[in-house]
N, C-alpha and C positions, 0 to 999 in steps of 0.2 A: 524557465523557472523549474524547481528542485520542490517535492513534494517529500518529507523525511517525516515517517511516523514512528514512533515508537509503539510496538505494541508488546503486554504483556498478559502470558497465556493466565488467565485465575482459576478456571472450571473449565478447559479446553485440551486436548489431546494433542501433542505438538502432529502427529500424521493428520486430524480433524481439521486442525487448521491450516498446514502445508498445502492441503488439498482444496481446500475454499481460497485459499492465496491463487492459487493457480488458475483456478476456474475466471477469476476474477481479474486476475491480471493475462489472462489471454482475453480476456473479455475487453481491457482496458487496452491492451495492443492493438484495436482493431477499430480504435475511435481515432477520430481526426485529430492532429498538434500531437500525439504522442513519439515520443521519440524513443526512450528503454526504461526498463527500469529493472527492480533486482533487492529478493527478499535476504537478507541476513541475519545470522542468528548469534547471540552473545555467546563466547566460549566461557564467559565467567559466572554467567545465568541462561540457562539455557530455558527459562523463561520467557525471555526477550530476542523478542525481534524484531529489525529498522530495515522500513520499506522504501527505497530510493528511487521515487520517480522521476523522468525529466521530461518537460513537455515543452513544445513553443513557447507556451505563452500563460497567465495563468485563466484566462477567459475558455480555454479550449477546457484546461486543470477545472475549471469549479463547471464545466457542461456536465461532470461527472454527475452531480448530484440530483441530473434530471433523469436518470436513468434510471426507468424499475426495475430491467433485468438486475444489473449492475448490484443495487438496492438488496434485491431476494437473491443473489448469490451470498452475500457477506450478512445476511441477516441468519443465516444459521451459527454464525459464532458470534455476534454481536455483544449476546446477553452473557460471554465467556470469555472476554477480553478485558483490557482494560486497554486505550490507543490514546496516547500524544499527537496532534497532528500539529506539524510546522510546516508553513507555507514559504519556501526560501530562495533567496538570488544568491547565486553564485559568487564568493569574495574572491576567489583564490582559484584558481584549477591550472595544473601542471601536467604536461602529458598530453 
């Protein structure tokens, strides 16, 4: 399963945030079912950025939410975001 958020920086530092992304996603690389993932950023608003997870499955994907570490990493930019999250299966993949 494909984990694709949209997030957009409102009250947030793009370096504030790159650095909480990071903390967070080496945090998330080191849970069970995870496979990659990978932050990008709009060249046309550089506001926005779409976080591309993939994991086994998405039972392993929503264990995320029992984590406190996890939790109090990404609670320092919470209140300075705004995030789309879509939870997705893959239609198409080439390559």
């Amino acid at each position: 399963m494909v984990c694709l958020n949209k997030i957009t920086l409102v009250d947030c530092e793009d370096r504030e945030y790159e650095e909480v992304y990071r903390k967070g996603s080496d945090y998330m690389a080191a849970q069970p079912g995870h496979i990659r993932h990978k932050l990008v950023r709009s060249q046309l608003d550089p506001t926005v950025y779409f976080s591309v997870a993939e994991w086994q499955n998405i039972d392993f994907y929503r264990r995320l939410d029992e984590l406190d570490e996890l939790t109090e990493i990404f609670s320092r930019v919470n209140s300075k975001i705004d995030i789309e999250n879509h939870e997705c299966v893959v239609a198409y993949e080439h390559g």
